[in-house]
C-alpha positions as CSV (number, residue, x, y, z in Angstrom):
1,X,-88.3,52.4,-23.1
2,X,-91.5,53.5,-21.7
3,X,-93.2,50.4,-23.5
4,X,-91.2,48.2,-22.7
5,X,-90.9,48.9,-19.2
6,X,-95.0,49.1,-19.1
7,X,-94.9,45.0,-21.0
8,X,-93.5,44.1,-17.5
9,X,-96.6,43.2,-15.2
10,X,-94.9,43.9,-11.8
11,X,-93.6,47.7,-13.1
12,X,-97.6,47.9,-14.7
13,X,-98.9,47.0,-11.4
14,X,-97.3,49.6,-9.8
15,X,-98.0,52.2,-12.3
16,X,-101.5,51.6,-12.0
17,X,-101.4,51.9,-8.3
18,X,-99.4,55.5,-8.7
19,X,-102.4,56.2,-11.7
20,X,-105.1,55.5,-9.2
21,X,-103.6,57.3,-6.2
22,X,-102.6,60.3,-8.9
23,X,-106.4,60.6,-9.8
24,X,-107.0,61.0,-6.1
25,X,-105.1,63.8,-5.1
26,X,-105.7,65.2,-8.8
27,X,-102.2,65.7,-9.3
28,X,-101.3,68.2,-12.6
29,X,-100.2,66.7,-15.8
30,X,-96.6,67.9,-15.3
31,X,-96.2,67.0,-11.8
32,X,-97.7,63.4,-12.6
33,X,-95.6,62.6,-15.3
34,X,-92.2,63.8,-13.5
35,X,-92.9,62.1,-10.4
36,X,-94.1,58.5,-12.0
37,X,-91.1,58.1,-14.4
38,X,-87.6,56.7,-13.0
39,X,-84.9,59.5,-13.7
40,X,-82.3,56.4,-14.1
41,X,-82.0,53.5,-15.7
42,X,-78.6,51.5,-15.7
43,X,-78.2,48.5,-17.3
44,X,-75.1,46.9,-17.4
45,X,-73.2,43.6,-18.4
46,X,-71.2,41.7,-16.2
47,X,-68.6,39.4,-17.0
48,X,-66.6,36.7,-14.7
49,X,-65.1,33.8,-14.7
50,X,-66.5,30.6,-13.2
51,X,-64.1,28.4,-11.4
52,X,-64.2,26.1,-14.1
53,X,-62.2,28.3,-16.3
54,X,-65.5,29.9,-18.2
55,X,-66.6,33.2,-19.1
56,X,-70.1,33.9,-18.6
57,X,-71.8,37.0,-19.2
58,X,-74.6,38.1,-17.1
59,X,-76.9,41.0,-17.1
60,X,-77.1,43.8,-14.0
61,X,-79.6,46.5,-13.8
62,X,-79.9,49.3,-11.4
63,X,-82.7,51.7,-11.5
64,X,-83.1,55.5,-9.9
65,X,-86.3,56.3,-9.3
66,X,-85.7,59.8,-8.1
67,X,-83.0,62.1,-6.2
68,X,-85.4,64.7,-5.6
69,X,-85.3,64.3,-1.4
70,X,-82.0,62.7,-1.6
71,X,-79.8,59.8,-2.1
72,X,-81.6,56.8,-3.5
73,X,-81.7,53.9,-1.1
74,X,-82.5,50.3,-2.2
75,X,-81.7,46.9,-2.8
76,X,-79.8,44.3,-4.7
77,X,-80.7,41.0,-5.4
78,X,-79.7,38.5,-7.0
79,X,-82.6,35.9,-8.9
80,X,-83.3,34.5,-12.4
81,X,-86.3,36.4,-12.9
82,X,-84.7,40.0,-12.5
83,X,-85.4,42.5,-15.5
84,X,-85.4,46.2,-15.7
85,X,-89.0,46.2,-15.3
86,X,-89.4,44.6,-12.0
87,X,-86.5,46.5,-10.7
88,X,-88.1,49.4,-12.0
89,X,-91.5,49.0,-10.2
90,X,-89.1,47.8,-6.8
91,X,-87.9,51.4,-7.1
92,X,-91.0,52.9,-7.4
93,X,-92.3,51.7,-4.7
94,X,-89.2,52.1,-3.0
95,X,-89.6,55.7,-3.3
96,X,-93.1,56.0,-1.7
97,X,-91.5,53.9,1.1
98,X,-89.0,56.4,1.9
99,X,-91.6,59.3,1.3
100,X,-94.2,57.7,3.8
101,X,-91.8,57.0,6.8
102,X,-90.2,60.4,6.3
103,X,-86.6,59.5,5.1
104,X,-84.2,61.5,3.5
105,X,-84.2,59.1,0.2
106,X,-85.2,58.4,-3.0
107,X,-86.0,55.1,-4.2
108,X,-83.7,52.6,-6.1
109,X,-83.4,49.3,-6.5
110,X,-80.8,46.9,-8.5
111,X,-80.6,43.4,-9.3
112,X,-78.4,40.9,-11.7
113,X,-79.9,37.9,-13.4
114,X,-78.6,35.2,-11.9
115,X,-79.0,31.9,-9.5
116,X,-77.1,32.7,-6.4
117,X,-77.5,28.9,-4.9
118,X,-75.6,27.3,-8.2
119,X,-73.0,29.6,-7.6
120,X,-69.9,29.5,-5.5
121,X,-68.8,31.9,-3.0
122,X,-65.8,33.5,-5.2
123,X,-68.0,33.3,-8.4
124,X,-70.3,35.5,-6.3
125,X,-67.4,37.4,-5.1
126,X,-66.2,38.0,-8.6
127,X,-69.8,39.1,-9.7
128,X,-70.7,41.5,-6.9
129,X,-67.0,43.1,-7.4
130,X,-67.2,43.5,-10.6
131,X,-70.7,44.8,-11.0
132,X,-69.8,47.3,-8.0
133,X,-67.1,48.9,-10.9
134,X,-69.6,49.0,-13.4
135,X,-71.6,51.2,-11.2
136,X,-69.3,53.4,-9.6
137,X,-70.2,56.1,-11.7
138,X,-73.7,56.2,-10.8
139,X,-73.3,55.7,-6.7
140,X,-71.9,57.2,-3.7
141,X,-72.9,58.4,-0.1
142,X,-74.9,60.8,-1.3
143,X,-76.0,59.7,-4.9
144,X,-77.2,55.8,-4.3
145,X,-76.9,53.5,-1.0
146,X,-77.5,50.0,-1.9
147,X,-78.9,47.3,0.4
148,X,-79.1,43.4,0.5
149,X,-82.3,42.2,-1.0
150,X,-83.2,38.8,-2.4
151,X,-80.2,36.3,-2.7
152,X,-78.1,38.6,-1.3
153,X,-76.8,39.3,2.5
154,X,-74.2,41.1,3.9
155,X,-71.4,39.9,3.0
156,X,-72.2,41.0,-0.7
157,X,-72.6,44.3,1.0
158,X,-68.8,43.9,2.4
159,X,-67.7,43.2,-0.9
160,X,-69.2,46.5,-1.9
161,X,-68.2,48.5,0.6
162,X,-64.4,47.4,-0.4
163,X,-64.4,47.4,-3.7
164,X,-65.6,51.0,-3.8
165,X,-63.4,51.9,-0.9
166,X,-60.6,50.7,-2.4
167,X,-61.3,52.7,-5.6
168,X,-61.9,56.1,-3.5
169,X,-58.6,55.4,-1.3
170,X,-60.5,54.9,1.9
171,X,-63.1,53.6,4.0
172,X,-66.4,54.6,3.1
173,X,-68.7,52.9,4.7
174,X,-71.6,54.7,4.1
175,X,-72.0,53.3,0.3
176,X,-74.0,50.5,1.4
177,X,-76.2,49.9,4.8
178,X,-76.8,45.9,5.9
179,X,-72.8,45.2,5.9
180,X,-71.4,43.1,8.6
181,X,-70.9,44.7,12.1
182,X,-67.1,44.8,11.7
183,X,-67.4,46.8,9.0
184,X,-69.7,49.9,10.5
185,X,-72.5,48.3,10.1
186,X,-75.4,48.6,12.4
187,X,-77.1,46.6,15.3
188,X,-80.5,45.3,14.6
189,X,-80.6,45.9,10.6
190,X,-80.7,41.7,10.1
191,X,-83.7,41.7,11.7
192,X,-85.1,45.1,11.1
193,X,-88.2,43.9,8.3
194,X,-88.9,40.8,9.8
195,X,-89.2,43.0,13.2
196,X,-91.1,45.5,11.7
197,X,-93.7,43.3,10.1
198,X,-94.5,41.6,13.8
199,X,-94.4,45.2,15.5
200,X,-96.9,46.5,13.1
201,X,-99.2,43.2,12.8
202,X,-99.5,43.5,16.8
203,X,-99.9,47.2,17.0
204,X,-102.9,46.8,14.3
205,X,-104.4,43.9,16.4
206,X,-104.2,46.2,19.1
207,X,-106.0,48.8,17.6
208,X,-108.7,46.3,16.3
209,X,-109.5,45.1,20.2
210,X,-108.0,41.4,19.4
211,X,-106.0,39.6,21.5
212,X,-102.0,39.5,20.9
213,X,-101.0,36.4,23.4
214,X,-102.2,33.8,21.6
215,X,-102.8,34.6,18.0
216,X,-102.2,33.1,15.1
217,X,-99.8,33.8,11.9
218,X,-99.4,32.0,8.4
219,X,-96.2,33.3,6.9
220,X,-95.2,32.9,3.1
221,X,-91.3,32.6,3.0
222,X,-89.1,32.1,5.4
223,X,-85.6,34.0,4.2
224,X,-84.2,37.1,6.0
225,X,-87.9,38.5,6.7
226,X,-90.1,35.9,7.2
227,X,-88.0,34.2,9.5
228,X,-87.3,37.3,11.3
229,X,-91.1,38.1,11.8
230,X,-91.7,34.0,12.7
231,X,-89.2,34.8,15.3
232,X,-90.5,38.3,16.4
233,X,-94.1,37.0,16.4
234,X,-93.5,34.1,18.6
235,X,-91.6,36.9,21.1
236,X,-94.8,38.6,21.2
237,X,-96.8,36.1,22.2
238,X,-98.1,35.2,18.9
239,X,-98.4,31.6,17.7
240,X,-96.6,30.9,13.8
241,X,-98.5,28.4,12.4
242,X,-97.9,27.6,8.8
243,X,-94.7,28.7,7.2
244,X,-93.6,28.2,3.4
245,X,-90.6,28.5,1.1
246,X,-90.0,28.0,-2.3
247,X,-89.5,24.2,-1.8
248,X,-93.1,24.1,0.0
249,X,-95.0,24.6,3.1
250,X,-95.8,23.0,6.4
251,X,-98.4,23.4,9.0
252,X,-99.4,22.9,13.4
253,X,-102.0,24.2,14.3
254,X,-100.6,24.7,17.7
255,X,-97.8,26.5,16.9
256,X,-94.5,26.1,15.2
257,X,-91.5,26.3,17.4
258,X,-89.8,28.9,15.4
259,X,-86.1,28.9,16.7
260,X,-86.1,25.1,16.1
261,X,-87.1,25.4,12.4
262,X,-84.5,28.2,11.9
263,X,-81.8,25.5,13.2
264,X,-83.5,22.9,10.7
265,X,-83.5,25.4,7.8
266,X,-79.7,26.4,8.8
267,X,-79.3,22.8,8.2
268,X,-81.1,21.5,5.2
269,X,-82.4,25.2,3.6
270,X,-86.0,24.6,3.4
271,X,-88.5,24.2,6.1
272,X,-89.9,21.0,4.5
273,X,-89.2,18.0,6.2
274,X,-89.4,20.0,9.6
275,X,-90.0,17.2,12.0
276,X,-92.8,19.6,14.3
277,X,-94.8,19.9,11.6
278,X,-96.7,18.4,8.7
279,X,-96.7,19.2,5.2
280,X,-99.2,21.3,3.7
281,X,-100.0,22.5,-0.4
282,X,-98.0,26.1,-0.5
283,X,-101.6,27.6,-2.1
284,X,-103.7,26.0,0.0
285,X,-101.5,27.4,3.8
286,X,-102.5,31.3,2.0
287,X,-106.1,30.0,2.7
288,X,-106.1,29.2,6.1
289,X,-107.4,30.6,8.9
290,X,-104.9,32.8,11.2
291,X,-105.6,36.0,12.4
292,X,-102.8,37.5,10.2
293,X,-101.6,36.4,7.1
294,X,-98.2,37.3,6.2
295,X,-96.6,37.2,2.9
296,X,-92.5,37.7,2.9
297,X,-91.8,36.5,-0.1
298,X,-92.8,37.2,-4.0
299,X,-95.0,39.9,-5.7
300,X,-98.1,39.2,-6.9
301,X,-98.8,36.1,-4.3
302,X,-102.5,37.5,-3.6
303,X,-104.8,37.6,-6.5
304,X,-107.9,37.6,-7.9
305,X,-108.1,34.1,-7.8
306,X,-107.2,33.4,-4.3
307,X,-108.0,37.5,-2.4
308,X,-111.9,35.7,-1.9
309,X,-110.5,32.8,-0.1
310,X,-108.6,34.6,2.3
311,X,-109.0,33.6,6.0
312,X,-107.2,36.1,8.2
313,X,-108.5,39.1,9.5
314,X,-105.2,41.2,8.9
315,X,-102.9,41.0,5.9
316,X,-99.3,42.8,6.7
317,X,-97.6,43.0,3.7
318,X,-93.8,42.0,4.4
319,X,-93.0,41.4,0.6
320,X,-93.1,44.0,-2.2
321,X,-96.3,44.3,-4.3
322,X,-97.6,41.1,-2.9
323,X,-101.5,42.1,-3.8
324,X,-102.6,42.7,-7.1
325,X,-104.7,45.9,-8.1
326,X,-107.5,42.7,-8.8
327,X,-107.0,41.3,-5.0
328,X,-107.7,44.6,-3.4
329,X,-110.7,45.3,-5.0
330,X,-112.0,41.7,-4.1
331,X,-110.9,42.6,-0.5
332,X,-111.7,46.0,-0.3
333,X,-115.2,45.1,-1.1
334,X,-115.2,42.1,1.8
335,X,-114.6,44.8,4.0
336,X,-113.3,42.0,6.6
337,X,-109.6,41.9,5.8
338,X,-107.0,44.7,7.7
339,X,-104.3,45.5,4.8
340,X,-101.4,47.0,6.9
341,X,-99.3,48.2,3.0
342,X,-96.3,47.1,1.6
343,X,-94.5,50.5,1.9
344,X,-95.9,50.6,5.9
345,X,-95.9,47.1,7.2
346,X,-92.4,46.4,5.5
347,X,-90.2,49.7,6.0
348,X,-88.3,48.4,8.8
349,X,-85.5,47.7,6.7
350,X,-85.0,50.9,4.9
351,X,-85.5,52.5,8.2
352,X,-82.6,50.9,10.2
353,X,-80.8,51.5,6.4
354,X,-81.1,55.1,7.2
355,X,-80.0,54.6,10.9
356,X,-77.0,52.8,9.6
357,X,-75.8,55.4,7.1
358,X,-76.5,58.2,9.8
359,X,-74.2,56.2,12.2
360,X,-71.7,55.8,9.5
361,X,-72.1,59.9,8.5
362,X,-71.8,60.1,12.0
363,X,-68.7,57.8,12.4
364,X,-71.1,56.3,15.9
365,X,-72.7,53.5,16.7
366,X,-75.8,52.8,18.2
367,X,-76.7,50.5,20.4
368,X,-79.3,47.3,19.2
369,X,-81.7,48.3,21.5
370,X,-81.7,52.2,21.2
371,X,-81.9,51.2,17.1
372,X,-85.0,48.9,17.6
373,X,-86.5,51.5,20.0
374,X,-86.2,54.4,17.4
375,X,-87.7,51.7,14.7
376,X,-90.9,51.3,16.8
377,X,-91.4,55.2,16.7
378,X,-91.0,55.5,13.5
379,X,-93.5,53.0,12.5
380,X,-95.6,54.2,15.3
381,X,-96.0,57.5,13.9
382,X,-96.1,56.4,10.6
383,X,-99.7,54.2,11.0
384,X,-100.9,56.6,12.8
385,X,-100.4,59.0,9.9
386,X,-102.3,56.8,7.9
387,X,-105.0,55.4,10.1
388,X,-106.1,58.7,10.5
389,X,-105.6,60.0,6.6
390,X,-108.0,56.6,5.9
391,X,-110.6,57.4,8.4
392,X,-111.1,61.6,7.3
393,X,-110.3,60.3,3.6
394,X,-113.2,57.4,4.1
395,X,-110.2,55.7,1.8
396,X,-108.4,52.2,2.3
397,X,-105.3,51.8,3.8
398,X,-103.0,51.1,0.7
399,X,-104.9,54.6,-0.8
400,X,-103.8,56.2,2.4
401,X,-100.2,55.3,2.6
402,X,-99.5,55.6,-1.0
403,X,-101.5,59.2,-1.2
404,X,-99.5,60.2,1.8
405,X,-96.6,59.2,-0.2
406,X,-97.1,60.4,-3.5
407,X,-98.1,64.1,-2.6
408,X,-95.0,64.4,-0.5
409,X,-92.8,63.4,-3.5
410,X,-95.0,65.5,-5.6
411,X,-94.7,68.6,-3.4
412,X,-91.0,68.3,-3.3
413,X,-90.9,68.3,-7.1
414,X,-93.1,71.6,-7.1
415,X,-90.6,73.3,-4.5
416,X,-87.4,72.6,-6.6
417,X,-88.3,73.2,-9.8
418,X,-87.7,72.0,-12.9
419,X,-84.6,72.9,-14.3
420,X,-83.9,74.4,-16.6
C-alpha cells in the first residue's frame, strides 16, 4: 500500500514536502514515520442505478490521516481523476491545515470517481446516499466531519446529514459542516475560502507597503473559491483581472466586473464568452502581470516550467498543492515572489467548518458577521505565527507554516503515546 500510494505524484509531492520540513525540525525516526503515514484508508464501491434503468458501479475512497488532536475534518469531492493517492496527500495536508490554525481536527479527505456534470440530480442523490451507508462505520461527530469539496456543494452535504440522521434516529447535524442554512448550517461558510484567500492576499500587501485600492489579481478557477475571492477582492478595492475555468480564460486589464460574470457563469457555466472581457490562453493568464496571482483550482498548476515566468509579486495559494516542490525552488531562489501557503492562505474553509460544528455542538447560531469577524482573527494570528517563525528561522514561508504544523502534530503524538 505504501508503494502504491507513493506511484501517485500528488500524495509524493506532499510526502516530500513533510520529508523536507521533517529534516528541519530533525524529527526522530519513530515520531516521523507515525506522523507521515495515514492511520485510515477506506475504500469502498458504490453501486446505483442510473435513471435509465442501469447499474453502475463506481469507486469511493475516504482517507484518515490522523485522530490524534481529534475528529478528522475534510472534504468530499466528486471528479474523474479521484484515487486513493490524491485523497491521501488531500488529507495530509489537511492535517497540517488544522494543526497550523489551531483546530481541534485531524485531517481527512474523501472523494468518488465520478463526473458530477453528466449526472442527474437523483443519480447524485442515490450516490451520495449510498456512499454515506458505506461509511457510517468509520464517521460520526467526533470520529470524521465531512465537507463539500470539488463537485460537491451543500446539498450533498444535506443528503448526508439525513441519511446518517435517519440511521442514528435523530438529527445530527454535526456529521457534516457546509450544509444548507435550514439544516444548522452556518452563515458565511459559502464564502469562507474564497474570503479568506482576499483577506490574507490584502493583509500580506499590507505588510509589504503596497497599495490595496487599486491592485490587481489573476485568478485560476472560478468555482466556490475563486469566485468567492473575485468577489471579496473587488470588495476590497482590488481590481480582478483575468479569471479562468476549465473551459478557458478571459482577460481586461481594467478590471472584470465580478458580480456580472457570476450572473453570466450562473447562466452558461463557464466564464468564456463573458461579454466584458476578451479571451486569453489559460497558460499564458498564469503569466501575466498582477500583483497577486491566485490559483483556486487544481494541484500542481505552478511548475517548473512556468514558476520562472511568473509575474505577480504575491502568490496566495487558494487551491491545494498548487506549487510543485520544483516551482518553489525556482521561486525561492527569485526571491521576488510572496508565497502566502496552501494550508494558510486557504484555511478559511475548515475554519468556518469548525465554527459550524461548534454551533451545531452548541445547538446556536452565529451570526454572518460575528463568523467572518472570528475568521479574520484566526487568520490574523495565524500569519503572524508564521511571518515571524520565517523571519527568526531565515526560512520561506511554506517551511514556516508547514514546520509550525508538523511539530505541533508531532508533539501531540509524543504526549499520547503509543499504545500499546
Amino acid at each position: 500500500m505504501r508503494n502504491e500510494l507513493l506511484q501517485n505524484p500528488v500524495f509524493a509531492m506532499a510526502v516530500e514536502q513533510f520529508d523536507i520540513v521533517a529534516d528541519f525540525l530533525n524529527l526522530s525516526a519513530d515520531i516521523r514515520e507515525r506522523t507521515k503515514w495515514p492511520k485510515r484508508l477506506i475504500t469502498v464501491t458504490v453501486p446505483i442505478r442510473r435513471d435509465d434503468g442501469s447499474t453502475q458501479v463506481f469507486f469511493g475512497h475516504r482517507v484518515q490521516h490522523h485522530l490524534t488532536r481529534g475528529p478528522v475534518k475534510g472534504g468530499l469531492r466528486y471528479h474523474p481523476s479521484v484515487d486513493l493517492g490524491e485523497v491521501a496527500a488531500l488529507a495530509m495536508w489537511m492535517n497540517w491545515k488544522c494543526a497550523l490554525m489551531d483546530l481541534p481536527y485531524g485531517g481527512g479527505k474523501g472523494g468518488i470517481a465520478c463526473d458530477p456534470r453528466t449526472m442527474s440530480t437523483g443519480e447524485l442523490e442515490r450516490l451520495t446516499r449510498r456512499f454515506t451507508m458505506e461509511m457510517i462505520p468509520f464517521i460520526n461527530p467526533e470520529t470524521d466531519v465531512m465537507a463539500p469539496d470539488m463537485g460537491t456543494n451543500e446539498q450533498t452535504m444535506g443528503w448526508i446529514a439525513d441519511t446518517y440522521s435517519t440511521h442514528a434516529g435523530h438529527l445530527v447535524p454535526s456529521i457534516v459542516t457546509g450544509k444548507p442554512i435550514a439544516l444548522q448550517g452556518s452563515r458565511g461558510r459559502t464564502q469562507a475560502t474564497g474570503y479568506g484567500v482576499a483577506y490574507c492576499s490584502c493583509r500580506t500587501m499590507e505588510n509589504l507597503g503596497m497599495t490595496v485600492q487599486g491592485s490587481t489579481a489573476v485568478i485560476q478557477g472560478f468555482g466556490n473559491v475563486g469566485s468567492h475571492a473575485a468577489y471579496t477582492f473587488n470588495r476590497f478595492g482590488v481590481k480582478v483581472t483575468g479569471v479562468s475555468d476549465v473551459n478557458g480564460a478571459i482577460w481586461n486589464a481594467g478590471g472584470l466586473d465580478t458580480a456580472a460574470l457570476r450572473e453570466h457563469v450562473a447562466l452558461t457555466g463557464t466564464v468564456v464568452g463573458f461579454a466584458g472581457a476578451e479571451p486569453i490562453d489559460a497558460d499564458e493568464l498564469l503569466c501575466q502581470p498582477c500583483d497577486v496571482l491566485a490559483p483556486c483550482a487544481l494541484d500542481r498548476a505552478i511548475h517548473g516550467g512556468n514558476a520562472g515566468d511568473l509575474k505577480c509579486r504575491i502568490l496566495a495559494e487558494g487551491a491545494n498543492g498548487p506549487t510543485t516542490p520544483e516551482a518553489d525552488r525556482i521561486l525561492d531562489a527569485r526571491g521576488d515572489v510572496f508565497v502566502i501557503p496552501d494550508i494558510l492562505c486557504n484555511a478559511g474553509g475548515v475554519t468556518v467548518s469548525y465554527f459550524e460544528w461548534v454551533q451545531n455542538l452548541q445547538r446556536f447560531q452565529w451570526e454572518e458577521t460575528e463568523v467572518l469577524t472570528k475568521l479574520e482573527g484566526v487568520l490574523h494570528k495565524a500569519m503572524d505565527k508564521v511571518a515571524d517563525f520565517a523571519a527568526r528561522q531565515g526560512v520561506t514561508t511554506r517551511m514556516a507554516a508547514q514546520a509550525i504544523a508538523i511539530q505541533n502534530v508531532a508533539e501531540s503524538k509524543a504526549a499520547r503515546g503509543m499504545f500499546p
